[in-house]
ChimeraX commands (.cxc) that place a marker at each C-alpha (Angstrom):
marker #1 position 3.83,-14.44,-7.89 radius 0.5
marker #1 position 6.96,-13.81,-6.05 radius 0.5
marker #1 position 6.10,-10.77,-4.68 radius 0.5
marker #1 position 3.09,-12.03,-3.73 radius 0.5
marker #1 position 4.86,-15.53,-2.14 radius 0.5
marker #1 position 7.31,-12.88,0.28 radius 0.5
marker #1 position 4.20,-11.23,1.36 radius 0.5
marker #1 position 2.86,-14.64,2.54 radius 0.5
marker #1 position 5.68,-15.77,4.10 radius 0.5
marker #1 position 6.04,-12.67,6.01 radius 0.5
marker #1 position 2.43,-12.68,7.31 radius 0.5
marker #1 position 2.72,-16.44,8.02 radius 0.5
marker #1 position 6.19,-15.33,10.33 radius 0.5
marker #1 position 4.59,-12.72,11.79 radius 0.5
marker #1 position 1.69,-14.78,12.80 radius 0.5
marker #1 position 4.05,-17.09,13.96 radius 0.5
marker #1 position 6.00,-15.04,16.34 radius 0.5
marker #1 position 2.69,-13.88,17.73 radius 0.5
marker #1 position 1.70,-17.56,18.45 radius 0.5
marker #1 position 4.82,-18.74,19.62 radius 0.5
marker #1 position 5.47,-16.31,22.04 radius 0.5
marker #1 position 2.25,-16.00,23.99 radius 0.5
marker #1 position 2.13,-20.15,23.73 radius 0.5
marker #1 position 5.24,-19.39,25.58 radius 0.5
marker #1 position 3.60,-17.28,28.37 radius 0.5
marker #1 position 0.70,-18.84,28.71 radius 0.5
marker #1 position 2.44,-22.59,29.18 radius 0.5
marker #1 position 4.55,-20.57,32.19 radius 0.5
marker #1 position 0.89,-19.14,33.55 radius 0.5
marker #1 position 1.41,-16.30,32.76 radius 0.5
marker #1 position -1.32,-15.22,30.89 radius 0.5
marker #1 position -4.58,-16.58,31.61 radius 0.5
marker #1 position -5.67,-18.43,28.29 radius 0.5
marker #1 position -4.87,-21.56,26.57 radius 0.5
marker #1 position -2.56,-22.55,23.77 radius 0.5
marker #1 position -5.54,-23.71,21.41 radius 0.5
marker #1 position -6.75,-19.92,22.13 radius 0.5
marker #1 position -3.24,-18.40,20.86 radius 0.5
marker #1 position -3.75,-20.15,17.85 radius 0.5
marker #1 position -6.82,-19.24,16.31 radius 0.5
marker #1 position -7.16,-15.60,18.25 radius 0.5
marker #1 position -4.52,-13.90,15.97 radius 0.5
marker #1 position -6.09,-15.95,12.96 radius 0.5
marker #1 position -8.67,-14.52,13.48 radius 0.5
marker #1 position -7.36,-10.75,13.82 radius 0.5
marker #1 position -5.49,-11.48,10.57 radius 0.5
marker #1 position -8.98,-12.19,8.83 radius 0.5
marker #1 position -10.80,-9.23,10.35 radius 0.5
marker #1 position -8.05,-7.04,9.16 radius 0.5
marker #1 position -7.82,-8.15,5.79 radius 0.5
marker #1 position -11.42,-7.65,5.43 radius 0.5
marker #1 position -10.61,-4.26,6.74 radius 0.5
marker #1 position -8.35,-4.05,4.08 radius 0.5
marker #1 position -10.80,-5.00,1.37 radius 0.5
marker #1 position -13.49,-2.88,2.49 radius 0.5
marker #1 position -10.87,0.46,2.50 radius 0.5
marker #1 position -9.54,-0.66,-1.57 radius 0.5
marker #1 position -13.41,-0.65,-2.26 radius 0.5
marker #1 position -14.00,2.45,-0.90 radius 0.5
marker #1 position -11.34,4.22,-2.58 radius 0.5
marker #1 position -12.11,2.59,-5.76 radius 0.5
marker #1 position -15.54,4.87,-5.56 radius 0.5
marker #1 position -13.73,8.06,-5.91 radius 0.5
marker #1 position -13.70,8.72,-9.98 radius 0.5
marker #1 position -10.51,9.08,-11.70 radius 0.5
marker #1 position -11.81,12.32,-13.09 radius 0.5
marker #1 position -11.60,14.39,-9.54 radius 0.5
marker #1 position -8.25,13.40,-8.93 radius 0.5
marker #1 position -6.20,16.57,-9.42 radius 0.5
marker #1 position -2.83,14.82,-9.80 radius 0.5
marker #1 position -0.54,18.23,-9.07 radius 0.5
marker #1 position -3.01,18.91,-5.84 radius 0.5
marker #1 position -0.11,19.65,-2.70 radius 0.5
marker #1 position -1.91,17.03,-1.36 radius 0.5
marker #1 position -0.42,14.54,-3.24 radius 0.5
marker #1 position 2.71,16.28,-3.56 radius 0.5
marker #1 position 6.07,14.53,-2.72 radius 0.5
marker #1 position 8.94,17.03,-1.14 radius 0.5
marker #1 position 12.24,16.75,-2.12 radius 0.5
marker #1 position 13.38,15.93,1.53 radius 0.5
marker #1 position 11.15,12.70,1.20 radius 0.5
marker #1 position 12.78,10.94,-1.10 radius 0.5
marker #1 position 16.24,11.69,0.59 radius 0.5
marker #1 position 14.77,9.66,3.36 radius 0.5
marker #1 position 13.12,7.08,1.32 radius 0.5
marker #1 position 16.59,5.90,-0.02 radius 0.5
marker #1 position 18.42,6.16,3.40 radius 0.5
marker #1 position 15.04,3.61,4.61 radius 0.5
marker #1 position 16.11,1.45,1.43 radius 0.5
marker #1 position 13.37,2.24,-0.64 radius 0.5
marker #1 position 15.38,1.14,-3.86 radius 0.5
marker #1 position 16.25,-2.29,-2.12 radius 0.5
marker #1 position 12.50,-2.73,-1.18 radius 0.5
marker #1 position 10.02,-1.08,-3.91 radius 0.5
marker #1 position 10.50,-3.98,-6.64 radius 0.5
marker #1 position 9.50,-6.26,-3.92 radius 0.5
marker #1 position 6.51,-5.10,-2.84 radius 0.5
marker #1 position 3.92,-7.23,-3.97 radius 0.5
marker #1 position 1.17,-4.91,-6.45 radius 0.5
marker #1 position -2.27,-5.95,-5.93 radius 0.5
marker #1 position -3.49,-3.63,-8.47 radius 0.5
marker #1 position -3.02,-5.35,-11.82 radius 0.5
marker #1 position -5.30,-8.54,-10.22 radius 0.5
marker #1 position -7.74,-6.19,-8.46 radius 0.5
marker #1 position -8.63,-3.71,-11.11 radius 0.5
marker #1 position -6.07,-4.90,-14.19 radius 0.5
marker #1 position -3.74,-1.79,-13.70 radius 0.5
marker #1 position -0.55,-3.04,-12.90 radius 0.5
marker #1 position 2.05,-0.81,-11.53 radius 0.5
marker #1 position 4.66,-3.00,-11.45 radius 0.5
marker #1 position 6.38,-1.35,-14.18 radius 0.5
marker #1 position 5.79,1.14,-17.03 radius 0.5
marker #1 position 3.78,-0.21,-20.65 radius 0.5
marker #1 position 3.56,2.68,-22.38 radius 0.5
marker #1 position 4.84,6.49,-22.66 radius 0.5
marker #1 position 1.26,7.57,-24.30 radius 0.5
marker #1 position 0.34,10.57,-21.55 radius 0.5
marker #1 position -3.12,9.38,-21.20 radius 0.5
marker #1 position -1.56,6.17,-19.81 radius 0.5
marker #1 position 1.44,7.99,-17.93 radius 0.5
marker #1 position -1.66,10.35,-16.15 radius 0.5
marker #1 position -3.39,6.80,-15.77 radius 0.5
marker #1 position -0.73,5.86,-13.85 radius 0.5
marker #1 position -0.10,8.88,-11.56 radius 0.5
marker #1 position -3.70,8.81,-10.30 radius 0.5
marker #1 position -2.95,4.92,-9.91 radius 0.5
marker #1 position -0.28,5.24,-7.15 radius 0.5
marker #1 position -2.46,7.94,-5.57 radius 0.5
marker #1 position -5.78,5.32,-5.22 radius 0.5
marker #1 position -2.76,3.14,-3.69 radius 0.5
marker #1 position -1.27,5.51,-1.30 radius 0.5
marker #1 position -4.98,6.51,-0.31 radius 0.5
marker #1 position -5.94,2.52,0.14 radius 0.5
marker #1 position -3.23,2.07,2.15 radius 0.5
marker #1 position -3.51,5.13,4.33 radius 0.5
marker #1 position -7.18,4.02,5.04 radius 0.5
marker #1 position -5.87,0.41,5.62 radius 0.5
marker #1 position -3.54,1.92,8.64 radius 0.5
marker #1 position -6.65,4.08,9.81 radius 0.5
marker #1 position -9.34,1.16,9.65 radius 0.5
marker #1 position -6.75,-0.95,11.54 radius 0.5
marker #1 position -7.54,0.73,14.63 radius 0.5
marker #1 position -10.61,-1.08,14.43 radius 0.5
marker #1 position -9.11,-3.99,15.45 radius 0.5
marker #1 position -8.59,-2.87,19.29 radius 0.5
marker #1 position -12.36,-2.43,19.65 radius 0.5
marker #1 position -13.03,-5.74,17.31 radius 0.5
marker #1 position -10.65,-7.19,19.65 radius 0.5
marker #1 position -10.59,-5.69,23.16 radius 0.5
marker #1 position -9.37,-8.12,25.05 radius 0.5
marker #1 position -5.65,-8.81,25.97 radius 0.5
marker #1 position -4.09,-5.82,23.37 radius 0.5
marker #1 position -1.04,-5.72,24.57 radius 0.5
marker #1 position -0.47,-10.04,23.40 radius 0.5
marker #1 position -2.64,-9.74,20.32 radius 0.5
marker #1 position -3.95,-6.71,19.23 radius 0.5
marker #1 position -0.67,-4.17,19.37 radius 0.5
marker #1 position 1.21,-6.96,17.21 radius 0.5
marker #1 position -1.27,-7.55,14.51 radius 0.5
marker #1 position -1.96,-3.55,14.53 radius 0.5
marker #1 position 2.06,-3.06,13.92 radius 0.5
marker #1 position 2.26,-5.36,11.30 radius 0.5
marker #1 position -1.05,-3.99,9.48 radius 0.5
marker #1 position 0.71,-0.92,9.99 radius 0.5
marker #1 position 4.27,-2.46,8.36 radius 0.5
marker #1 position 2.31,-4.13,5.44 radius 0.5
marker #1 position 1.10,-0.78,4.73 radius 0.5
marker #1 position 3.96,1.54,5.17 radius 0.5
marker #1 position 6.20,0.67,2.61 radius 0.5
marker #1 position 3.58,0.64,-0.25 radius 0.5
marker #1 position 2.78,4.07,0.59 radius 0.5
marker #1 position 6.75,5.14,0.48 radius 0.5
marker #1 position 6.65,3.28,-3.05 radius 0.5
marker #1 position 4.54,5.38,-4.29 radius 0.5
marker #1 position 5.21,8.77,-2.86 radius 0.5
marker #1 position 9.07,7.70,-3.98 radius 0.5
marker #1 position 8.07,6.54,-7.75 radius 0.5
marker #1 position 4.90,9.59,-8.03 radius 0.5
marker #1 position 7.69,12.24,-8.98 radius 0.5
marker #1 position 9.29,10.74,-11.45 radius 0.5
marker #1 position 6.00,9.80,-13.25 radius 0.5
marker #1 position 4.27,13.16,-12.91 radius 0.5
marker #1 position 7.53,14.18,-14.92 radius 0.5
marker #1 position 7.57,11.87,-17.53 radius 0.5
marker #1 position 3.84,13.01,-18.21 radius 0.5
marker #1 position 4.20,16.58,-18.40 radius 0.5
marker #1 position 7.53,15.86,-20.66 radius 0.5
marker #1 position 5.16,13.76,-23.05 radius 0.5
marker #1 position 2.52,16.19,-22.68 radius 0.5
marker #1 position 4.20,18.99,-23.47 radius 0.5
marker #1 position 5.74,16.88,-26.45 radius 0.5
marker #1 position 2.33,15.86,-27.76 radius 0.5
marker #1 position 0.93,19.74,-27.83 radius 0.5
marker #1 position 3.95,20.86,-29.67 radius 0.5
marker #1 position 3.60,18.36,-31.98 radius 0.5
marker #1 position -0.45,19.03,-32.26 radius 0.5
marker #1 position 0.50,22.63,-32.87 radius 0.5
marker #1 position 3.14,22.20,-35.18 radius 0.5
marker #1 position 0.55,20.24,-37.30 radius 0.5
marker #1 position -1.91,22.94,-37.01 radius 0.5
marker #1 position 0.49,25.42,-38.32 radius 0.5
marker #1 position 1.38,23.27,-41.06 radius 0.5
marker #1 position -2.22,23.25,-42.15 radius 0.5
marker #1 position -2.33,27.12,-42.06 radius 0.5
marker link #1:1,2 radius 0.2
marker link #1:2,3 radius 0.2
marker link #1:3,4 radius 0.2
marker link #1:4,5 radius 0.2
marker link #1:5,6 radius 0.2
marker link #1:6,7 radius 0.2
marker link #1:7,8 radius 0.2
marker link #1:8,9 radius 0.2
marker link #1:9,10 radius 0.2
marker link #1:10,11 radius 0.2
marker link #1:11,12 radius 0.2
marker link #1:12,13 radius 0.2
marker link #1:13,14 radius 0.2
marker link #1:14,15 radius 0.2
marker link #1:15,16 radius 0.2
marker link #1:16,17 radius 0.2
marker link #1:17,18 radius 0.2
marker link #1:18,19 radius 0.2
marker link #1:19,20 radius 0.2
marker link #1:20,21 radius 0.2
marker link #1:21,22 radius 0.2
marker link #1:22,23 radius 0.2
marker link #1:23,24 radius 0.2
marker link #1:24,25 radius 0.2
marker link #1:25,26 radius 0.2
marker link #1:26,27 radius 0.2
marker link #1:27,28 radius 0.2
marker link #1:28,29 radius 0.2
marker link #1:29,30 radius 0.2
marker link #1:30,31 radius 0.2
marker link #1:31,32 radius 0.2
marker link #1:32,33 radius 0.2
marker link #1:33,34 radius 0.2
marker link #1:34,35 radius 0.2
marker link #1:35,36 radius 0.2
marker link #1:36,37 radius 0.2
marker link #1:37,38 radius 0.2
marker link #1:38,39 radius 0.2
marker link #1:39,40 radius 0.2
marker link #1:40,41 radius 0.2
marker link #1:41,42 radius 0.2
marker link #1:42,43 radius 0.2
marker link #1:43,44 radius 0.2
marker link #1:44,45 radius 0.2
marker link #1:45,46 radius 0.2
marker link #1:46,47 radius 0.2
marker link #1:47,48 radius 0.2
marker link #1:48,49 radius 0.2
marker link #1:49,50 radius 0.2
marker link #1:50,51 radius 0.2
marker link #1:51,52 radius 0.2
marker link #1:52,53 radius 0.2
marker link #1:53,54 radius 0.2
marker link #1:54,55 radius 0.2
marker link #1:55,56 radius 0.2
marker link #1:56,57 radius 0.2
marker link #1:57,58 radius 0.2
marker link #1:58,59 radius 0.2
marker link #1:59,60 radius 0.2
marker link #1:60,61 radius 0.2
marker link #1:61,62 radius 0.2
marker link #1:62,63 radius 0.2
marker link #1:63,64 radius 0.2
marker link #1:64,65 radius 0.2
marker link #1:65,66 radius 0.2
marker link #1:66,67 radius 0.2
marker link #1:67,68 radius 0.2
marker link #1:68,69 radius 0.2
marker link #1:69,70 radius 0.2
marker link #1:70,71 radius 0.2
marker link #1:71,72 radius 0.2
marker link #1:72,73 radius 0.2
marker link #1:73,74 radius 0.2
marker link #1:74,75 radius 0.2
marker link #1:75,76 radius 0.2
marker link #1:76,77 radius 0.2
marker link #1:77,78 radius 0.2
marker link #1:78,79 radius 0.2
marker link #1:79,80 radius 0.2
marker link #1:80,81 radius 0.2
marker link #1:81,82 radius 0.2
marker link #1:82,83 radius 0.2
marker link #1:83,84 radius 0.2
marker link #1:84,85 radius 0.2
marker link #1:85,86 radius 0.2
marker link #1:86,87 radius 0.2
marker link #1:87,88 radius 0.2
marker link #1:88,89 radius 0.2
marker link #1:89,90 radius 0.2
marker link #1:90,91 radius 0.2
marker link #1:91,92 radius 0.2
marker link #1:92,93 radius 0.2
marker link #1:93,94 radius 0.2
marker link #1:94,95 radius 0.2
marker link #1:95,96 radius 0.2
marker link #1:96,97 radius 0.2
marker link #1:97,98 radius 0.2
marker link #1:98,99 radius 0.2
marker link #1:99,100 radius 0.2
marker link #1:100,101 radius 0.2
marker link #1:101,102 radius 0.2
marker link #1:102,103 radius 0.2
marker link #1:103,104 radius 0.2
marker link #1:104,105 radius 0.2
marker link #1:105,106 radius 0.2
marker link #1:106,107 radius 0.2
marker link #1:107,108 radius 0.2
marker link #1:108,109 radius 0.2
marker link #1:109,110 radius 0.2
marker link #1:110,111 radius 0.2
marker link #1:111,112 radius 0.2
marker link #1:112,113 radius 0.2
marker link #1:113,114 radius 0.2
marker link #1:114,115 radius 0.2
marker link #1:115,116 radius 0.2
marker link #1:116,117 radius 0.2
marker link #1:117,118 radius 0.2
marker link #1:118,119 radius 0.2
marker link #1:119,120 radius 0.2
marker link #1:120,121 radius 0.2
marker link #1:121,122 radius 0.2
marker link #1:122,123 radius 0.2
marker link #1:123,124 radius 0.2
marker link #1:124,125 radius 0.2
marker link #1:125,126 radius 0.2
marker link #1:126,127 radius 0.2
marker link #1:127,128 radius 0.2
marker link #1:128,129 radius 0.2
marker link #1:129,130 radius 0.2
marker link #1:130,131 radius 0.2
marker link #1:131,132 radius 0.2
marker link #1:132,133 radius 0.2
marker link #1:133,134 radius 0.2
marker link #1:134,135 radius 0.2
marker link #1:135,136 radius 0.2
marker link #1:136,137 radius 0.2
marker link #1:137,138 radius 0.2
marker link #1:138,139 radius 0.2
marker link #1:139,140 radius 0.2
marker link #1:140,141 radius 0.2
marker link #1:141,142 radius 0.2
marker link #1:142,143 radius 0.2
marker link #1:143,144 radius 0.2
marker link #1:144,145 radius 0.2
marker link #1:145,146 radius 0.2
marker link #1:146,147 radius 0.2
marker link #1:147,148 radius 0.2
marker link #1:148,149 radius 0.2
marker link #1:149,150 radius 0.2
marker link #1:150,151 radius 0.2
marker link #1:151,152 radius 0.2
marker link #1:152,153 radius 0.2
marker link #1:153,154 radius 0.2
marker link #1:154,155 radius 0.2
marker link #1:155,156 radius 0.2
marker link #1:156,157 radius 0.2
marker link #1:157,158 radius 0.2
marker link #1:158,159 radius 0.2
marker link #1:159,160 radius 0.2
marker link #1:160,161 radius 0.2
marker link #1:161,162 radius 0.2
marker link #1:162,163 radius 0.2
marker link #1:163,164 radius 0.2
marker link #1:164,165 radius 0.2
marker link #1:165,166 radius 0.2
marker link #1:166,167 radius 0.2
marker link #1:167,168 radius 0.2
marker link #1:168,169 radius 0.2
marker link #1:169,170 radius 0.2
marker link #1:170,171 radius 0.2
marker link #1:171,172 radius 0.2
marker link #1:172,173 radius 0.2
marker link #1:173,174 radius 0.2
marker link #1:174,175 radius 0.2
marker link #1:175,176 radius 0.2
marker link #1:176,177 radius 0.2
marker link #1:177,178 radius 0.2
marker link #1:178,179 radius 0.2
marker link #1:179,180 radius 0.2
marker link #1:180,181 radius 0.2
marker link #1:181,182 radius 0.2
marker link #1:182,183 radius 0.2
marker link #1:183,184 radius 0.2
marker link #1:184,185 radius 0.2
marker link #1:185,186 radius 0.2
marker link #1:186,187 radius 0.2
marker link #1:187,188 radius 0.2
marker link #1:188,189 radius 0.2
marker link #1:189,190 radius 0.2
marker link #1:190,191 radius 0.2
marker link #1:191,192 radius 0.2
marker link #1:192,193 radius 0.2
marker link #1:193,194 radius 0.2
marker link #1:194,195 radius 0.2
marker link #1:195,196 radius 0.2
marker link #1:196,197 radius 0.2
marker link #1:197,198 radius 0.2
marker link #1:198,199 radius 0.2
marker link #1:199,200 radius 0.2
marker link #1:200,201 radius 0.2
marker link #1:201,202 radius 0.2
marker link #1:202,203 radius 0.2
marker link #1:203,204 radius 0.2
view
């Protein structure tokens, strides 16, 4: 819930900003619309891109579990990555982030349950669903210039920016976390067939 409440209050001061200062410009005549119109236009940008939002997480959700090669290079982290993800502050930031999963679909990636490798896999192709949600989220924003064509550079850039921000740093989460879990699964893996083979041996 606290992740959740920052993500709120974040949207709600981004909003604000957006309101305030064309409120400003168009009091000074500036711009050529009304104060009641900078407060519901962004409102509703916000809506149309969080259905945007919803309609890219449903999409992804359609792609099975099963066709998810999890050590594809396309999903592959590089080492200079996560160099850069800790100079950004990913440490600082990833536990904050709020994870939308666990409501959504009941897999919760906010932190690790279990080191069965079924699960561990689980939760590799997990944070590549996210990272592909939120990629899609970033792409479907654009969208919101044609949704919204009028007066882009007050309303439109903003919102886009912050769909873009809102987006971002989930994606660094879990390119910066992926590595990590793809090697405690192959670890357990590789545990678990020793052990099966030991067994089998034993038998013999």
């Amino acid at each position: 819930m606290l992740r959740l409440k920052g993500y709120l209050i974040t949207l709600c001061v981004a909003y604000l900003l957006i309101f305030l200062v064309n409120m400003i410009l168009s009091l000074c005549s500036v711009c050529g619309f009304s104060v009641l119109f900078c407060f519901y236009y962004p409102l509703l940008m916000i809506v149309a891109l969080l259905a945007l939002d919803f309609l890219a997480a449903g999409l992804v959700r359609l792609v099975p579990k099963r066709r998810i090669n999890i050590h594809s290079k396309l999903y592959k982290t590089f080492g200079f990555e996560r160099k850069l993800y800790e100079k950004l502050g990913v440490r600082w930031f990833k536990d904050k982030i709020p994870d939308l999963g666990g409501a959504l679909k009941g897999f919760a990636k906010a932190k690790i349950n279990s080191n069965e490798s079924a699960y561990l896999e689980d939760f590799v192709k997990e944070t590549i669903l996210g990272e592909l949600t939120h990629h899609l989220c970033i792409l479907f924003g654009i969208a919101i210039f044609f949704v919204f064509p009028h007066y882009i550079l007050n309303f439109a850039l903003p919102e886009f920016l912050v769909n873009i921000y809102f987006n971002l740093l989930p994606i660094i989460v879990q390119r910066y976390n992926r590595p990590k879990l793809l090697k405690a699964y192959m670890r357990k893996l590789n545990n678990e067939n020793n052990k099966n083979r030991g067994e089998e041996n034993e038998l013999q």
